[in-house]
C-alpha positions as CSV (number, residue, x, y, z in Angstrom):
1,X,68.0,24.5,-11.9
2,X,69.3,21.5,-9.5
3,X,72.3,21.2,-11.3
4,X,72.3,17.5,-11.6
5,X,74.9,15.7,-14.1
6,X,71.9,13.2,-14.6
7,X,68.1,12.2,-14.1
8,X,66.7,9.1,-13.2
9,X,63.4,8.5,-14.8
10,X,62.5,4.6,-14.2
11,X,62.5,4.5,-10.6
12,X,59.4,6.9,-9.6
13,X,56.6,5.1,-11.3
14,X,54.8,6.7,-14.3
15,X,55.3,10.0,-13.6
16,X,58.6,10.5,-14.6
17,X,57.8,8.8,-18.0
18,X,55.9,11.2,-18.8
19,X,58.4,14.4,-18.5
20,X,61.4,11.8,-20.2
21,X,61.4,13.8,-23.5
22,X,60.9,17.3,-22.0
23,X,63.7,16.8,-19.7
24,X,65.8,16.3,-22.5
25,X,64.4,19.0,-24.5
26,X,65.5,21.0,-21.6
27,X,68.6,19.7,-21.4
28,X,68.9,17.0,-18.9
29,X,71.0,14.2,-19.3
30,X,68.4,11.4,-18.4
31,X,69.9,8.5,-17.5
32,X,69.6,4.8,-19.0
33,X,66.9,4.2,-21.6
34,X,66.8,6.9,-24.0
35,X,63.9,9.1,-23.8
36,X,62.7,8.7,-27.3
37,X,62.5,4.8,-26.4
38,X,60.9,5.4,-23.3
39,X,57.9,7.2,-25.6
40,X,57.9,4.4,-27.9
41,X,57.1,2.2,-25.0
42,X,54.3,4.5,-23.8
43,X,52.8,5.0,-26.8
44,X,50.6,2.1,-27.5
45,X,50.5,2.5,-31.5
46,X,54.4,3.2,-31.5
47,X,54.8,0.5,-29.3
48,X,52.8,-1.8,-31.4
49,X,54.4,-1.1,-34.4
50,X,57.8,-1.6,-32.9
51,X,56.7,-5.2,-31.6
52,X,55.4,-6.2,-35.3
53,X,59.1,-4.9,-36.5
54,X,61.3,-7.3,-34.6
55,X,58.2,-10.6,-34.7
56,X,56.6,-10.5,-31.8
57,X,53.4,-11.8,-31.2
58,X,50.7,-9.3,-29.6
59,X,46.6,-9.2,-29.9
60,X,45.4,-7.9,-32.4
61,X,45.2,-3.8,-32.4
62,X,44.7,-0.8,-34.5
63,X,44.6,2.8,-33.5
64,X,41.6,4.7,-33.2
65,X,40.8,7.8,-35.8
66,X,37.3,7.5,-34.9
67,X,34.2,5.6,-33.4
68,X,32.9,4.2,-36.2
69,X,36.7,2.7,-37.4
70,X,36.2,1.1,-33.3
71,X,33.1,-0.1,-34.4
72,X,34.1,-1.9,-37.4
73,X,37.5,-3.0,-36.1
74,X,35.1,-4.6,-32.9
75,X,33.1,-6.5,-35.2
76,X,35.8,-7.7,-37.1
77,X,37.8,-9.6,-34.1
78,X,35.1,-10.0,-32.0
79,X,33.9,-8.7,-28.6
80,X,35.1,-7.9,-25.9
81,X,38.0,-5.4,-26.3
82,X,40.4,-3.6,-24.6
83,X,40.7,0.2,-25.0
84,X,44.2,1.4,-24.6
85,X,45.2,4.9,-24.0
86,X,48.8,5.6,-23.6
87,X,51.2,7.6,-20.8
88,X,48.8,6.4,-17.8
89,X,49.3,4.7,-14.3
90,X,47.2,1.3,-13.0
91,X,45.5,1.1,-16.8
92,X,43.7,4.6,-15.8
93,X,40.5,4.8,-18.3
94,X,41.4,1.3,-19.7
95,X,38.7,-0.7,-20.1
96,X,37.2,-4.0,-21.8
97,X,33.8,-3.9,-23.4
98,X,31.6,-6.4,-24.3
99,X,28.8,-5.2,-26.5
100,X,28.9,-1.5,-28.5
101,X,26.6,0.4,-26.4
102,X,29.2,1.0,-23.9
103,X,31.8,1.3,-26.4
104,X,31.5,5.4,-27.6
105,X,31.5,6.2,-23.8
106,X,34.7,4.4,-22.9
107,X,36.2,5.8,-25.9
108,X,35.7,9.2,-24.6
109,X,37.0,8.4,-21.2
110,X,40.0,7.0,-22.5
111,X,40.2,10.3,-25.5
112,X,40.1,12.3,-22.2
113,X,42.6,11.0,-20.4
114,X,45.3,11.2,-23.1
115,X,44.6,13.6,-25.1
116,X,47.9,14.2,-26.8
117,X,48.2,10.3,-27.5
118,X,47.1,7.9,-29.7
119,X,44.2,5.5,-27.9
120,X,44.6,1.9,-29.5
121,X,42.2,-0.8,-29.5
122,X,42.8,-4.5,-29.1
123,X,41.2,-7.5,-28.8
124,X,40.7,-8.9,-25.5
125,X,41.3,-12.8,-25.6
126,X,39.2,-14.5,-23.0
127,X,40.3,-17.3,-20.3
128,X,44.0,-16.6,-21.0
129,X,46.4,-16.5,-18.3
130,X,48.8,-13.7,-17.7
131,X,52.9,-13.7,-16.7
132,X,55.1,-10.6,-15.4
133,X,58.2,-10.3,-16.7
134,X,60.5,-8.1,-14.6
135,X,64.3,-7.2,-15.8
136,X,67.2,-5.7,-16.1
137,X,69.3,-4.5,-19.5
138,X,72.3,-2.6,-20.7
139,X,72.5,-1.3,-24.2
140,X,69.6,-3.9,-25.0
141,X,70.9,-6.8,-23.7
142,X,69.1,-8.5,-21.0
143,X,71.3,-9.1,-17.6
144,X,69.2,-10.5,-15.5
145,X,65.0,-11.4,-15.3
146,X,62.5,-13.1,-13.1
147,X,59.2,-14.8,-14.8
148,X,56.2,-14.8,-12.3
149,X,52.3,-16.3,-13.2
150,X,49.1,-14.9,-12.2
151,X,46.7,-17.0,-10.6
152,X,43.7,-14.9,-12.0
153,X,43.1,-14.8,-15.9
154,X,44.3,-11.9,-17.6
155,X,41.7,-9.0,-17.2
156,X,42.9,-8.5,-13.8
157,X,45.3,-5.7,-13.7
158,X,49.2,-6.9,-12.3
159,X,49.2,-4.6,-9.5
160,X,45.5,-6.4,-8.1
161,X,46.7,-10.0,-9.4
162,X,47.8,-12.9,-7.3
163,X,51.7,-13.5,-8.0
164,X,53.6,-16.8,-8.3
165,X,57.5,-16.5,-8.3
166,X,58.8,-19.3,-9.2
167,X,55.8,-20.1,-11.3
168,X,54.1,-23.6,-11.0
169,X,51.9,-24.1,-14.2
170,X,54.3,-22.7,-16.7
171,X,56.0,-25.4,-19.3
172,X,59.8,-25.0,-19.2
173,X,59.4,-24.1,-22.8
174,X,57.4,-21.3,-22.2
175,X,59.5,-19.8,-19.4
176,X,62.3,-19.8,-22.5
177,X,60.1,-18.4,-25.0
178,X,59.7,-15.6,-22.3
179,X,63.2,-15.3,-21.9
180,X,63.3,-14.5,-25.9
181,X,61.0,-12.3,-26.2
182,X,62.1,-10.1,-23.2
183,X,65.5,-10.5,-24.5
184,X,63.7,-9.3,-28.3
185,X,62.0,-6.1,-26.4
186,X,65.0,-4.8,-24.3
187,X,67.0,-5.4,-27.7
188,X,64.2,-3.1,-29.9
189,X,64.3,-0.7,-27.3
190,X,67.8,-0.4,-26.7
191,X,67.2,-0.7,-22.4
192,X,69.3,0.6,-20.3
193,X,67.9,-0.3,-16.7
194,X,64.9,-2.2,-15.7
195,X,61.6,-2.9,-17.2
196,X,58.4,-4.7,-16.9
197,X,56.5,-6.6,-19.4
198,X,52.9,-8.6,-19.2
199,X,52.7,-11.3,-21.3
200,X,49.6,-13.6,-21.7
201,X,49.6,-17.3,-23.0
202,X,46.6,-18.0,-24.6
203,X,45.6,-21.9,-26.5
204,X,46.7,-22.2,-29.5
205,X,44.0,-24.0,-31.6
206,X,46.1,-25.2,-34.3
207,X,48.9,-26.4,-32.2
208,X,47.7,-27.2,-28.6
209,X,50.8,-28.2,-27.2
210,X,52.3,-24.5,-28.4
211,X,50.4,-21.8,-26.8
212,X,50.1,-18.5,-27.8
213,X,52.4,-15.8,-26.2
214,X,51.5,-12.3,-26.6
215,X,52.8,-9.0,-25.7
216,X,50.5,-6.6,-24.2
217,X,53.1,-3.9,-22.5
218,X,56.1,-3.2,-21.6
219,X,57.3,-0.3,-19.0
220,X,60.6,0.7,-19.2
221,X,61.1,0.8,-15.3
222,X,61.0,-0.4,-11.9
223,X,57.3,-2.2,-11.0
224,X,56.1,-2.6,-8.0
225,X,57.0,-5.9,-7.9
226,X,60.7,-5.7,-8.3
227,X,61.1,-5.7,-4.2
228,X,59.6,-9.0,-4.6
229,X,61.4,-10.9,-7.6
230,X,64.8,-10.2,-5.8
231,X,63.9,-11.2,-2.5
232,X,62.8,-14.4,-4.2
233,X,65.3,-15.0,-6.1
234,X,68.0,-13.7,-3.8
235,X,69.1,-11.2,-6.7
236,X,69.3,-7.5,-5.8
237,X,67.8,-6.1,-9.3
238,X,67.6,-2.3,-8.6
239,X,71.3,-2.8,-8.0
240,X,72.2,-4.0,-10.9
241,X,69.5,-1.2,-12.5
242,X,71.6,1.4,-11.1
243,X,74.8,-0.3,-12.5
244,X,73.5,0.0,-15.5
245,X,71.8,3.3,-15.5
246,X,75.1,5.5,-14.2
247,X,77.5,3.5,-16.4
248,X,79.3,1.0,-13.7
249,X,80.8,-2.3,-14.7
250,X,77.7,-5.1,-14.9
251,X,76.9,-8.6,-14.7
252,X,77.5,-11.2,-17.2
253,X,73.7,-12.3,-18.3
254,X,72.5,-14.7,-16.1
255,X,69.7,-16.9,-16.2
256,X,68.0,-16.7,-12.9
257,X,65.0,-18.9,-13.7
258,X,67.3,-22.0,-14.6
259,X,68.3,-22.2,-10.9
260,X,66.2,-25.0,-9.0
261,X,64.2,-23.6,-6.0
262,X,62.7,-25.9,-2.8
263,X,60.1,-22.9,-2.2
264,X,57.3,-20.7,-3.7
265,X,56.8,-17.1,-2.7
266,X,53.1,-15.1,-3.5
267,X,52.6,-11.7,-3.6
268,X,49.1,-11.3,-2.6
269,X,47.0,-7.5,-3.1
270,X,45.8,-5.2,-0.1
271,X,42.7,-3.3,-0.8
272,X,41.5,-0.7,0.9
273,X,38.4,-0.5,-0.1
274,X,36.9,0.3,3.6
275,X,38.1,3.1,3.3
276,X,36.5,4.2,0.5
277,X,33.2,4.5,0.5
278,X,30.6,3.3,-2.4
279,X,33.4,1.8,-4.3
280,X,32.7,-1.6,-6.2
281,X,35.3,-4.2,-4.8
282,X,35.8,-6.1,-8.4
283,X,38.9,-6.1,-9.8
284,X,39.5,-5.5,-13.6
285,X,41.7,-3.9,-16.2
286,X,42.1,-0.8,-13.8
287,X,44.6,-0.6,-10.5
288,X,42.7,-0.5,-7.2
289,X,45.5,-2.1,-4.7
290,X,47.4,-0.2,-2.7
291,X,49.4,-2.7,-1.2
292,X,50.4,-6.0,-1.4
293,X,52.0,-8.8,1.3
294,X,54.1,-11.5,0.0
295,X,54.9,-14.6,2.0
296,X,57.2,-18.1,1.4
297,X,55.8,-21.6,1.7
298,X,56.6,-25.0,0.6
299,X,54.5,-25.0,-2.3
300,X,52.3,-22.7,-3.8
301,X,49.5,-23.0,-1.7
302,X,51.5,-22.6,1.9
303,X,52.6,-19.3,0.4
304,X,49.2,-17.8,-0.7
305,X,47.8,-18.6,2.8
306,X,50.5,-17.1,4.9
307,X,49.8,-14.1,2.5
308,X,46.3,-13.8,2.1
309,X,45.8,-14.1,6.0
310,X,48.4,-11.7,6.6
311,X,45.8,-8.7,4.8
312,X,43.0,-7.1,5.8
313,X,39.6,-7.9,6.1
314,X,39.9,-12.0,6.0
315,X,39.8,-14.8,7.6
316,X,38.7,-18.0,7.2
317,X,35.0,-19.6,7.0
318,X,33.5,-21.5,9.7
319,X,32.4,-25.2,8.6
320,X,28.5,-25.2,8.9
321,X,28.3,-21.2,8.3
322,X,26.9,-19.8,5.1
323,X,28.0,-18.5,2.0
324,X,26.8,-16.0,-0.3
325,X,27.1,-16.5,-4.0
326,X,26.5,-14.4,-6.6
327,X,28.0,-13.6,-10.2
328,X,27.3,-14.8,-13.7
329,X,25.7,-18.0,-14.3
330,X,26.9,-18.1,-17.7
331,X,29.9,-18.9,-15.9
332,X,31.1,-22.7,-15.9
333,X,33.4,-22.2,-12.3
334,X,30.6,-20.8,-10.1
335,X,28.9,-24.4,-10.3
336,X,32.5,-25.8,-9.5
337,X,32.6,-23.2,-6.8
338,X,28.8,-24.5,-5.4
339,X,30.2,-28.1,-5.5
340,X,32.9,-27.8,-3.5
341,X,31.5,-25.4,-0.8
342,X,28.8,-28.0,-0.2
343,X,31.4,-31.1,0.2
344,X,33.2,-29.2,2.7
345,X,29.7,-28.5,4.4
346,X,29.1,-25.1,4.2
347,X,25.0,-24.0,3.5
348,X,24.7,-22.0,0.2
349,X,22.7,-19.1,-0.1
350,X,22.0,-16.6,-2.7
351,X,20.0,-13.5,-3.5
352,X,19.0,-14.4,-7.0
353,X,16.2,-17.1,-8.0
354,X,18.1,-17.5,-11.3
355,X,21.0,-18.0,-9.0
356,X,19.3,-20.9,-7.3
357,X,17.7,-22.0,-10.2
358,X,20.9,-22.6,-12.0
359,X,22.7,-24.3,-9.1
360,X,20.1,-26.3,-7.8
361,X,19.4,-27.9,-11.6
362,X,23.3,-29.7,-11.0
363,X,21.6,-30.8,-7.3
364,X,22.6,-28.9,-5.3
365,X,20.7,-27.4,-2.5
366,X,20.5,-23.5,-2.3
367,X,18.1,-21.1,-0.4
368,X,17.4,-17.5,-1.9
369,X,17.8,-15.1,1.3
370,X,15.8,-11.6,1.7
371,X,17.9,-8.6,0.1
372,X,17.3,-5.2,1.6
373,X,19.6,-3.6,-1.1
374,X,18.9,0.1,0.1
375,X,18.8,-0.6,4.0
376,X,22.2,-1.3,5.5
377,X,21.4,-2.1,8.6
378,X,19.0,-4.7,7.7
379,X,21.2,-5.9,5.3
380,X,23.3,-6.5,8.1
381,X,20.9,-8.3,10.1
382,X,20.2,-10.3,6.8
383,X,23.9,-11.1,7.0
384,X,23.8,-12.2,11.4
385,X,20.9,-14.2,10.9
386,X,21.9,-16.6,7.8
387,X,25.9,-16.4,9.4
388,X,27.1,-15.0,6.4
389,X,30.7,-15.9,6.5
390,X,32.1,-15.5,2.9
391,X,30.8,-14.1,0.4
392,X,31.9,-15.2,-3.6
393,X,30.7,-13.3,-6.2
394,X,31.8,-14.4,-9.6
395,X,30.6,-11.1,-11.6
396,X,31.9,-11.0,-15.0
397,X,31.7,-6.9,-14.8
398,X,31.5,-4.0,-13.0
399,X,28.0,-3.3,-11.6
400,X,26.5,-0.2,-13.5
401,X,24.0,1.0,-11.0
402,X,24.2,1.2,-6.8
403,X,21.4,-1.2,-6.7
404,X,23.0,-3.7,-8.8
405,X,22.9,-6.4,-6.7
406,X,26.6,-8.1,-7.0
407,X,27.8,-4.7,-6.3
408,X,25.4,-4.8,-3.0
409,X,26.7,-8.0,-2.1
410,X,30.5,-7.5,-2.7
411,X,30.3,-4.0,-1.2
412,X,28.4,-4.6,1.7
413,X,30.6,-7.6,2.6
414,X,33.7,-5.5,2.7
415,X,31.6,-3.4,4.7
416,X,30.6,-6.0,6.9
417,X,34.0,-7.7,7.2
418,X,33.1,-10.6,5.7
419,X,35.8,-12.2,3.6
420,X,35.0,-11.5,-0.4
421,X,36.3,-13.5,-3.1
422,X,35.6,-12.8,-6.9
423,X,37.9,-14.2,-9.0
424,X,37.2,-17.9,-10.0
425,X,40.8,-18.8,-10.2
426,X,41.8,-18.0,-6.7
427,X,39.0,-19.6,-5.6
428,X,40.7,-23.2,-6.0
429,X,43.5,-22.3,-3.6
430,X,41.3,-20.6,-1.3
431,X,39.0,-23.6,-1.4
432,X,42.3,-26.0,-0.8
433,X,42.5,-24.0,2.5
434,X,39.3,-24.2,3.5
435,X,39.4,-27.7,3.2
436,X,42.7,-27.9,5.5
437,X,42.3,-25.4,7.8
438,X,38.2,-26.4,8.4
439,X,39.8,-28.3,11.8
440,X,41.2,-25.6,13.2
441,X,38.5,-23.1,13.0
């Protein structure tokens, strides 16, 4: 009807994915990566097979034809795993599950959201750390590409995560290995345009000093943070995207990450989760940003305070004020997290006697506070009276009922204003801060 000599489909988020093949069905010349490629990316048992083709390395999956072949295929790797349904935005109805009484009603979520696509499970590999690949291509070979880390583990989806660009932990081997196996992708494919891939590196038990990199998608265009790999690296990629995608002469490949950099950048999430009320703040396998701020420093931890104190709903922790901790005890950090709050003087409360029980058995000293959980406002007198300043909740899931009490502490803090914190790796930077900013507050 428009008339147009060409459509672009990787610039518009997920959307335009979707209609790839039936704009060419109805005749549209869509631009850059071929449709059918496009669906091959989508499609998480297509895409899967595709990465086994060409040697990639990706957790173990298999496609689902029915509950009982989930239940099996569970027990076989091992819980938790990730249900993966295909053509969906922010990891909409994908979910990791820990034990199989959950797992028939995720599997209908996830049934329900794609419907006409293959759902594929895979095993979730704990405590591994996830890196964003974002890049450009032409007739599958890669231009140009930027290699950020995530300060949380993987689990947390890349729109929520905590960016590092240039990336800090990561071996120079590894950043190369990255560079191949984007380089094996956009080749598979046959890109034309940009793309974003998550990678995770996970230990590798047989050889530790080689860790594990895996695939776990790939989106053939522009992410969200492609804004903020070219201001970093001074590199305009949508321009060399739109190069490729309408045919006009391109860039030698160059190797952006090989350049030497005196500065960090982080791209940090905004939430708004004030505005919407009842929802758990906990971040998982499912989108809830809806912004992000992103800010330079001299090293990594300059740039992630600039950021994080450039958002909403934070600010820092008065020495001598309390803080509220909560989570899973099961959990090695949170008694890391305990130890360091009570060097840098802060008084350590919690609503749990197990909570206490647990902490205080390493010797530290924590008092068990009075928990209205259905009565806000004395909640929030609970809060004024123990100067509730922080609140860090190291929850290893979603709470499943309103009176579950880490989803009463981590909602009502956002409520309250009260800075919340709930992943254990972005803990250590924001307890580096504390610890340098205590004589200013």
């Amino acid at each position: 009807m428009e008339g147009a000599s060409g459509v672009i489909v990787s610039v518009g988020g997920q959307l335009p994915q979707n209609i790839a093949l039936k704009l060419k069905t109805a005749g549209a010349k869509v631009l850059g990566t071929a449709p059918e490629m496009i669906d091959s990316a989508e499609d998480r048992y297509k895409f899967s097979k595709i990465l086994d083709s060409v040697g990639v390395d990706q957790p173990a999956w298999k496609e689902l034809s029915s509950v009982d072949g989930a239940r099996k295929f569970a027990e076989q790797v091992g819980y938790p795993v990730l249900v993966r349904p295909s053509y969906v935005l922010s990891g909409a109805a994908m979910s990791v599950i820990y034990d199989e009484s959950t797992l028939q009603q995720q599997l209908t979520n996830a049934a329900a959201v794609s419907p006409d696509h293959p759902v594929v499970i895979t095993k979730f590999i704990r405590g591994a750390r996830e890196i964003d690949v974002d890049g450009v291509a032409s007739n599958g070979q890669l231009l140009i590409h930027a290699v950020s880390e995530h300060i949380e583990n993987a689990g947390v989806h890349s729109g929520d995560a905590t960016l590092v660009l240039p990336p800090v932990t990561l071996e120079d081997a590894v950043v190369e290995r990255v560079k191949e196996i984007a380089q094996k992708v956009a080749k598979a494919l046959q890109i034309t345009g940009p793309f974003n891939m998550q990678i995770i590196k996970a230990d590798n038990p047989e050889d530790p000093s080689n860790p594990l990199l895996k695939v776990i998608e790939c989106n053939l265009r522009a992410s969200r943070s492609f804004p903020f790999v070219s201001k970093v690296l001074g590199t305009n990629f949508i321009d060399v995207a739109t190069r490729a995608l309408v045919g006009k002469e391109v860039p030698e490949p160059m190797d952006l990450m090989k350049i030497e950099r005196d500065y960090t950048a982080v791209k940090v999430a905004q939430f708004s989760w004030t505005r919407l009320a009842g929802a758990d703040p906990y971040l998982g396998v499912e989108m809830a940003s809806t912004g992000e701020v992103a800010c330079f420093g001299r090293d990594v931890r300059e740039a992630y305070w600039t950021a994080i104190q450039s958002t909403q709903n934070f600010r820092v922790p008065k020495p001598g004020n309390g803080i509220l901790l909560g989570g899973d005890v099961a959990k090695p950090e949170i008694f890391k997290v305990a130890t360091d709050l009570a060097a840098l003087g802060y008084k350590l409360f919690a609503v749990s006697g197990q909570v206490k029980a647990e902490l205080e058995g390493t010797g530290l000293s924590v008092d068990v506070i009075e928990f209205p959980k259905t009565d806000k406002r004395k909640l929030r007198e609970v809060f004024q009276k123990y100067n509730i300043d922080a609140v860090i909740n190291l929850a290893s899931e979603r709470g499943k009922t309103m009176l579950d009490e880490d989803y009463v502490m981590r909602r009502n803090s956002v409520d309250f204003n009260v800075p919340l914190i709930n992943d254990s790796k972005v803990r250590s930077l924001s307890f580096s801060g504390f610890s340098s900013l205590c004589n200013l507050c």
